[in-house]
TORZALO-863750 format. One record per residue (C-alpha): residue number from 1; z, y, x; residue in one letter. Coordinates in Angstrom, 2 decimals, m for minus. Layout:
BEGIN
- NUM; Z; Y; X; a .
...
//
This chain:
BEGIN
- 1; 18.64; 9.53; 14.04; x .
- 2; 16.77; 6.20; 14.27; x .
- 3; 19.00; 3.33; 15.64; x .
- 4; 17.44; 1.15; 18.56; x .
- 5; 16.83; m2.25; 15.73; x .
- 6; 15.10; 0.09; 13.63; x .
- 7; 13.06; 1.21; 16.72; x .
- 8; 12.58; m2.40; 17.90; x .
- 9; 11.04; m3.12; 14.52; x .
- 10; 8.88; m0.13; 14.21; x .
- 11; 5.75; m1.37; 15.49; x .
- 12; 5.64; m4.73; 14.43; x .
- 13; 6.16; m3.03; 10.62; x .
- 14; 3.27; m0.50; 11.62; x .
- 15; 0.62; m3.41; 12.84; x .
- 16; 1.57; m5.40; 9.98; x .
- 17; 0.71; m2.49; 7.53; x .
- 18; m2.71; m1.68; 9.42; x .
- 19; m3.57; m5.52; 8.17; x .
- 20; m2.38; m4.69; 4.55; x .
- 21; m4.77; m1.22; 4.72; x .
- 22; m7.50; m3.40; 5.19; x .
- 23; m7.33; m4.28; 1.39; x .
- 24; m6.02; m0.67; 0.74; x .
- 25; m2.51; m2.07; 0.49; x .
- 26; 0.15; m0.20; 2.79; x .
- 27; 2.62; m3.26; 2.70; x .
- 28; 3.85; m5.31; 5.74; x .
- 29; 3.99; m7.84; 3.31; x .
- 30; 0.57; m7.88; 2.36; x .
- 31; m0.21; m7.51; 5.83; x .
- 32; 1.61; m10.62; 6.71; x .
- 33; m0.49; m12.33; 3.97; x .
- 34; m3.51; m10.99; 5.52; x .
- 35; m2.71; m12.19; 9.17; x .
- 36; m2.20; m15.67; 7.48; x .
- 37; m5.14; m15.83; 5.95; x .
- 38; m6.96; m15.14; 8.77; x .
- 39; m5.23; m17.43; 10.80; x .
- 40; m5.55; m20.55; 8.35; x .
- 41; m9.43; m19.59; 8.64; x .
- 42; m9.83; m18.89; 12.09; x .
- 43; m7.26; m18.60; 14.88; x .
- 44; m9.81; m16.42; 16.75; x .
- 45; m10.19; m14.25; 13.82; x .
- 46; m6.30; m13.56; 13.78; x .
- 47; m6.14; m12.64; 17.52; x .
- 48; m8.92; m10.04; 17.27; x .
- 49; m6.86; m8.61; 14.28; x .
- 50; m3.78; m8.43; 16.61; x .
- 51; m5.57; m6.84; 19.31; x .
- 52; m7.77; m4.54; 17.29; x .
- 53; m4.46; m2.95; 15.85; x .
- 54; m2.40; m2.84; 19.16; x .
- 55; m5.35; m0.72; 20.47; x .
- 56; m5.96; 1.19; 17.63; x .
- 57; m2.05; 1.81; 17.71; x .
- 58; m2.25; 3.05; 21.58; x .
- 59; m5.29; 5.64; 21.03; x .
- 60; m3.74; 6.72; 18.04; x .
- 61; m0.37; 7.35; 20.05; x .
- 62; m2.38; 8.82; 22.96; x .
- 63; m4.31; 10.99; 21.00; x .
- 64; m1.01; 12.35; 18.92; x .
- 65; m1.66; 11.11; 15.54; x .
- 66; 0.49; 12.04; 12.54; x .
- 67; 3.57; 9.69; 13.36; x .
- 68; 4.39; 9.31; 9.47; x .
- 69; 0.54; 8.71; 9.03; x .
- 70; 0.45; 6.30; 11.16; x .
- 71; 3.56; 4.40; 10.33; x .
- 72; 1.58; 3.60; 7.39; x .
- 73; m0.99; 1.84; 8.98; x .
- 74; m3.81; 4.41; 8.04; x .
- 75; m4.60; 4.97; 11.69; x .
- 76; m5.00; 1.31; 12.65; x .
- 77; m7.11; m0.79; 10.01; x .
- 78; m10.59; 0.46; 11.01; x .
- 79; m9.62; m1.02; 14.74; x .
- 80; m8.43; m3.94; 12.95; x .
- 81; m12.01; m4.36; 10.94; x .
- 82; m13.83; m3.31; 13.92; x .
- 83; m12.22; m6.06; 15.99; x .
- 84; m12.79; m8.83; 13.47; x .
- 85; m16.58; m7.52; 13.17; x .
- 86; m17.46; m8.21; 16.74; x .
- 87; m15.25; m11.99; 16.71; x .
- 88; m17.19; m12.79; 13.29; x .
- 89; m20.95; m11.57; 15.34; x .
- 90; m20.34; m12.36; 18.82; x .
- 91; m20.05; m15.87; 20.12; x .
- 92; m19.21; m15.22; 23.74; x .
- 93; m15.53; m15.18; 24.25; x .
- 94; m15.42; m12.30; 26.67; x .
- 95; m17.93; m10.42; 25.21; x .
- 96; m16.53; m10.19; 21.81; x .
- 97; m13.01; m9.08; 23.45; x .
- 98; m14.47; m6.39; 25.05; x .
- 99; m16.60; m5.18; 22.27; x .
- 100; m13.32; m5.36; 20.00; x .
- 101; m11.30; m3.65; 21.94; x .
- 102; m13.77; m0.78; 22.44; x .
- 103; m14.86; m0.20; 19.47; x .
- 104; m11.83; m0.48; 17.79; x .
- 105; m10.56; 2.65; 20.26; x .
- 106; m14.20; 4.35; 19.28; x .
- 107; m13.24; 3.91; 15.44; x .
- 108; m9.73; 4.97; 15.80; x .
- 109; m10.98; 7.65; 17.61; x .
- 110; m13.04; 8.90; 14.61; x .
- 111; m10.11; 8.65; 12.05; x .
- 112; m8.52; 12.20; 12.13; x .
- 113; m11.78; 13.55; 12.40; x .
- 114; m12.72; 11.69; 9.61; x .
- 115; m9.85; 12.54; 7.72; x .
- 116; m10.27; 16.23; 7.81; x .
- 117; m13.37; 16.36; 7.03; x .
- 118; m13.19; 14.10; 3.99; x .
- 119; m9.90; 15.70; 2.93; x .
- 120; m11.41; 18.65; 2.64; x .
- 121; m13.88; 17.14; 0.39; x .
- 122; m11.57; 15.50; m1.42; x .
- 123; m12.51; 12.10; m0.66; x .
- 124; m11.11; 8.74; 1.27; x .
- 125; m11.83; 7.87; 4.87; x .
- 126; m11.76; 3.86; 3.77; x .
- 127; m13.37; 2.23; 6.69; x .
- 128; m15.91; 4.48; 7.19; x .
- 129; m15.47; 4.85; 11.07; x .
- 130; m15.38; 0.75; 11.24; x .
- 131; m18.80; 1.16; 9.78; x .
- 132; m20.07; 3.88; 12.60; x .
- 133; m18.37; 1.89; 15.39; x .
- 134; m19.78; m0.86; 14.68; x .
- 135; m23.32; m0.24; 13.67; x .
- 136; m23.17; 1.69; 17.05; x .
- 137; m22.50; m1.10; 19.20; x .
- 138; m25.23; m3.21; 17.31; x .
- 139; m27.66; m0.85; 17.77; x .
- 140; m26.99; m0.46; 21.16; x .
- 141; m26.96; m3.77; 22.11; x .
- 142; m30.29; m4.50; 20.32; x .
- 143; m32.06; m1.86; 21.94; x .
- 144; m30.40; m3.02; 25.27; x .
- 145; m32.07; m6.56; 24.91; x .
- 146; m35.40; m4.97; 23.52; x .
- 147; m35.35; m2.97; 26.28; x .
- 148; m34.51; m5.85; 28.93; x .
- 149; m38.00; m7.83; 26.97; x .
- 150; m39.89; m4.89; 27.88; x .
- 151; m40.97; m4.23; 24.31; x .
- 152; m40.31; m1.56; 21.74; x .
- 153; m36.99; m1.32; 20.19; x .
- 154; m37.03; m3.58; 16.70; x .
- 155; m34.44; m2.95; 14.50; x .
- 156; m35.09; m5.78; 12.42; x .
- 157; m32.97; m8.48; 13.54; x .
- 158; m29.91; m5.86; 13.53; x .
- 159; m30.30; m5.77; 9.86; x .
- 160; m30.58; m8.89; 9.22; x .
- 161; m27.92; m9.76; 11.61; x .
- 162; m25.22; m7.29; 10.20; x .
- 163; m26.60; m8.36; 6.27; x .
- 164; m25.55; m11.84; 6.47; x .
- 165; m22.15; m11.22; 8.67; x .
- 166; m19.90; m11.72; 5.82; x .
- 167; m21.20; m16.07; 5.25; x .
- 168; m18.23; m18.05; 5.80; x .
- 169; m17.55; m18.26; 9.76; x .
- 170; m15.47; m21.48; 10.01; x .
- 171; m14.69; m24.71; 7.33; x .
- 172; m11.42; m26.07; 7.01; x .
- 173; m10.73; m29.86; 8.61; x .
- 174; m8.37; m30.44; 5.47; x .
- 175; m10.92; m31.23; 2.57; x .
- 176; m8.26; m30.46; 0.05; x .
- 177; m8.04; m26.25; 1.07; x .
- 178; m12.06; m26.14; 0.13; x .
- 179; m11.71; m27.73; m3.21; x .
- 180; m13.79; m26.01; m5.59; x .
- 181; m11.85; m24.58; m8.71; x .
- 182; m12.66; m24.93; m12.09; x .
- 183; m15.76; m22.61; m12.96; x .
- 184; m16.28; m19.84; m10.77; x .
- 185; m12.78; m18.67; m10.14; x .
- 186; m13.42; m20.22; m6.25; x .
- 187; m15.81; m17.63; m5.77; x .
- 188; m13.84; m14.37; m6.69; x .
- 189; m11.18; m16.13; m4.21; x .
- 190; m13.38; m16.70; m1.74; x .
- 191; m14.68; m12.80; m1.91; x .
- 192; m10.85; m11.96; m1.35; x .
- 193; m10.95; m14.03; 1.63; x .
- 194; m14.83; m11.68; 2.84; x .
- 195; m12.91; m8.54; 2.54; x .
- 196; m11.38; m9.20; 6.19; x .
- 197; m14.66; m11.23; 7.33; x .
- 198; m13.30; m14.79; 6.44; x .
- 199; m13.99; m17.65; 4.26; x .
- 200; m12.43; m20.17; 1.98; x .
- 201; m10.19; m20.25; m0.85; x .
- 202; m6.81; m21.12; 0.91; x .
- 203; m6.95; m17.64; 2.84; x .
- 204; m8.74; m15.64; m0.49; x .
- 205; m5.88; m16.89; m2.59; x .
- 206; m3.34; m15.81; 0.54; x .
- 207; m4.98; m12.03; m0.01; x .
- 208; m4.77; m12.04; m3.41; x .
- 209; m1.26; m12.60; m3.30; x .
- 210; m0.27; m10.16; m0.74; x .
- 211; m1.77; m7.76; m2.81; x .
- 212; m0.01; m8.46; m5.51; x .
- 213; 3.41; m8.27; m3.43; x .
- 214; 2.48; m5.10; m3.37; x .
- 215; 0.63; m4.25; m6.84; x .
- 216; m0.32; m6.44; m9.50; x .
- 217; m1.95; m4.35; m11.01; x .
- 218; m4.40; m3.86; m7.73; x .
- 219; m4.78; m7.57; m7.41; x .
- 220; m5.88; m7.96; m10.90; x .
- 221; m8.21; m5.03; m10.21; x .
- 222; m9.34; m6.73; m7.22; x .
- 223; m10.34; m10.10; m8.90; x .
- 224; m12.17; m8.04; m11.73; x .
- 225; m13.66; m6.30; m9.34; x .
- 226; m15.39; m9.44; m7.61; x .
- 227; m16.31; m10.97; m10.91; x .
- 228; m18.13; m7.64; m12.12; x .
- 229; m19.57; m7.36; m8.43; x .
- 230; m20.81; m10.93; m8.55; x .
- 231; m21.87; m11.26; m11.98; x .
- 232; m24.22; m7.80; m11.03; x .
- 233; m25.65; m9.53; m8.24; x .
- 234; m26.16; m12.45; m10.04; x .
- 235; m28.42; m10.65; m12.59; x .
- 236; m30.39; m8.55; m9.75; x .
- 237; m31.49; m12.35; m8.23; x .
- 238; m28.90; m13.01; m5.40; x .
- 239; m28.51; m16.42; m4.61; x .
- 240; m25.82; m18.74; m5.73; x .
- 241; m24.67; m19.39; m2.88; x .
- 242; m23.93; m16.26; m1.98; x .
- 243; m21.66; m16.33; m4.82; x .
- 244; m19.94; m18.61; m4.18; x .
- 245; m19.49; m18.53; m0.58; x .
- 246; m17.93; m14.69; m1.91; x .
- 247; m20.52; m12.67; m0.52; x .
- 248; m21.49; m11.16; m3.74; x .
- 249; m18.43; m10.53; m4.69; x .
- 250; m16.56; m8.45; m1.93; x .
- 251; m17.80; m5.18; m2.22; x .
- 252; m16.81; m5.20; m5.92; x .
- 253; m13.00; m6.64; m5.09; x .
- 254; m12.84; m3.38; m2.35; x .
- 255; m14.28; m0.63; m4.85; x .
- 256; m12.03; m2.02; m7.84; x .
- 257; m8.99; m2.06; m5.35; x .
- 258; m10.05; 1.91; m4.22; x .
- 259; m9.64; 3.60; m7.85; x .
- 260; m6.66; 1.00; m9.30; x .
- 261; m4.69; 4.31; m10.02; x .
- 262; m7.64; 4.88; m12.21; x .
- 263; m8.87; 3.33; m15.71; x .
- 264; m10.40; m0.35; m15.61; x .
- 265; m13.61; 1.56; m16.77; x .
- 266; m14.15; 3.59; m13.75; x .
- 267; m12.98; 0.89; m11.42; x .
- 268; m15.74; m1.21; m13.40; x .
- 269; m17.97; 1.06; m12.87; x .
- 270; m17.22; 1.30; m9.24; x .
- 271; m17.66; m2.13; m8.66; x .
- 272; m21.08; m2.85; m10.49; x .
- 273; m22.52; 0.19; m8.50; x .
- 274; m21.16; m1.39; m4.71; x .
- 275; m22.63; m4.46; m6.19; x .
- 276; m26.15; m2.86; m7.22; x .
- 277; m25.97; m0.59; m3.69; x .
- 278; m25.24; m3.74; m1.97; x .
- 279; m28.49; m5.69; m3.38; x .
- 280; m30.34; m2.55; m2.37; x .
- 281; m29.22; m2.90; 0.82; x .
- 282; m30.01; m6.17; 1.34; x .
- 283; m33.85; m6.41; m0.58; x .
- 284; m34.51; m3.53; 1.71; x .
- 285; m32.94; m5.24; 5.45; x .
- 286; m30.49; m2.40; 6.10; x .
- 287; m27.31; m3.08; 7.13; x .
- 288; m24.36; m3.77; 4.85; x .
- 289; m20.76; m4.62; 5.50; x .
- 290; m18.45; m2.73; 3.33; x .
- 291; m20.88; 0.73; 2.99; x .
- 292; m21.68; m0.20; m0.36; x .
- 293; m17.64; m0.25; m1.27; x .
- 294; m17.30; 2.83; 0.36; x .
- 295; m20.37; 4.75; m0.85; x .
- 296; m19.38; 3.54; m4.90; x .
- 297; m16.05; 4.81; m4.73; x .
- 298; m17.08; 8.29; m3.51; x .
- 299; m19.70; 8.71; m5.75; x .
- 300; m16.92; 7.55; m8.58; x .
- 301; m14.78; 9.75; m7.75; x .
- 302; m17.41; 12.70; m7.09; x .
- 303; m18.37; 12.32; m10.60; x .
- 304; m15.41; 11.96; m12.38; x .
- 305; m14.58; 15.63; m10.65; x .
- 306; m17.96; 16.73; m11.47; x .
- 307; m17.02; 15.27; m15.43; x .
- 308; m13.50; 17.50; m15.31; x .
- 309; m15.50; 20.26; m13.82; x .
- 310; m17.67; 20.15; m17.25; x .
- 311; m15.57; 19.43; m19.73; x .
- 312; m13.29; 22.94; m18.44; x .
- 313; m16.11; 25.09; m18.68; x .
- 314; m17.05; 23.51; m22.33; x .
- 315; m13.30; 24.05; m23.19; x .
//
């Protein structure tokens, strides 16, 4: 039977593990790290975390999630993203609370659902309902105000809005945190810092270490991961300052972090694909976020069954 303290503490463990899933890490730990980070960044950035979670934990508990499931903070971290997406693209106060909180129900919403279907394909929900929810209520919104000019519906400045989401939101006052670090290591930090929508090296270095609290083995697969991400996009013409500002780099840190239970080759591989999806992406003015992460790591890990498929029927 659980004991009242261990009931008291709970929840707090839960929210702090739905900030450690948003770098795949199920650690409160990590999550602490995380909620740091974003806090030494951007206060507002670390409330919408708070509040994306607490409502993704409600709906999750309203709509009878797996208990042990959710415990883990599987259920939460799309809520969590989805929250920090609309305080990283909306200015107004109000209006970015709102938007938070509902889409971070809406994406929480999707996550069984998700995870059925998926499961049964053998793949990983990763924040693929953060990504519906929140192209939804972009889209919406721009064909609201398209509507309200009396013109046509142009999708154009939703792309480019969502594309360049991920530049750094807010500069530290201390000059010492934004030091730049001997060759490029302060831009693989900095894409650490992108994978939760902030900026700097102070809150990339913060990530990296909660994810090595809880693998190191992960965080050295994350920071290969950016480096093979951002040397790719280097080579397919992105700018440097997208580099270094971590941009490049994200995707790669997310998709390496995904398959570190597998060899550095395929989480290599992983990585240079988000990176080359992710250029794609952004030469042809869709919309980006993390789909290029999540798109890579399914098509890894599609192939490397399709690979064991072959080699059986050769044996």
């Amino acid at each position: 039977m659980q004991s009242a303290h261990d009931t008291g503490f709970a929840i707090p463990r839960t929210l702090l593990r739905c900030f450690g899933q948003t770098v795949l890490q199920g650690s409160a730990r990590t999550g602490i790290c995380v909620l740091f980070a974003l806090a030494l960044c951007d206060l507002r950035l670390a409330c919408a975390a708070i509040m994306g979670a607490m409502a993704a934990h409600v709906c999750a508990v309203i709509l009878h999630y797996d208990s042990d499931i959710m415990r883990d903070g599987v259920y939460g971290f799309n809520g969590v993203l989805c929250a920090l997406a609309a305080a990283a693209s909306i200015d107004d106060a109000y209006t970015a609370l709102a938007v938070a909180l509902l889409s971070a129900i809406a994406a929480t919403s999707l996550c069984k659902p998700a995870l059925r279907w998926l499961g049964d394909r053998n793949l990983a929900m990763y924040s693929s309902p953060c990504l519906v929810a929140t192209w939804g209520w972009m889209l919406i919104e721009q064909i609201a105000q398209s509507c309200a000019a009396g013109s046509r519906a142009d999708l154009g400045p939703l792309y480019e809005r969502v594309a360049q989401m991920r530049f750094p939101l807010a500069t530290f006052s201390n000059a010492a945190f934004n030091a730049p670090l001997p060759g490029p290591l302060d831009g693989f930090l900095s894409a650490m810092a992108q994978t939760v929508f902030a900026s700097g090296l102070v809150p990339g270095l913060l990530i990296l270490a909660g994810i090595a609290m809880a693998s190191r083995r992960a965080a050295l697969r994350a920071l290969g991961g950016a480096a093979i991400a951002t040397a790719v996009a280097r080579l397919c013409g992105a700018p440097h300052s997208s580099s270094v500002a971590g941009v490049s780099g994200f995707n790669g840190a997310l998709a390496a972090l995904a398959l570190a239970d597998r060899n550095a080759v395929t989480g290599a591989s992983a990585a240079a694909l988000s990176a080359l999806l992710q250029q794609v992406c952004i030469h042809a003015g869709w919309p980006v976020m993390s789909a290029p992460f999540v798109v890579a790591t399914w098509c890894v890990r599609m192939s490397m069954r399709v690979l064991a498929r072959t080699r059986l029927f050769v044996q």
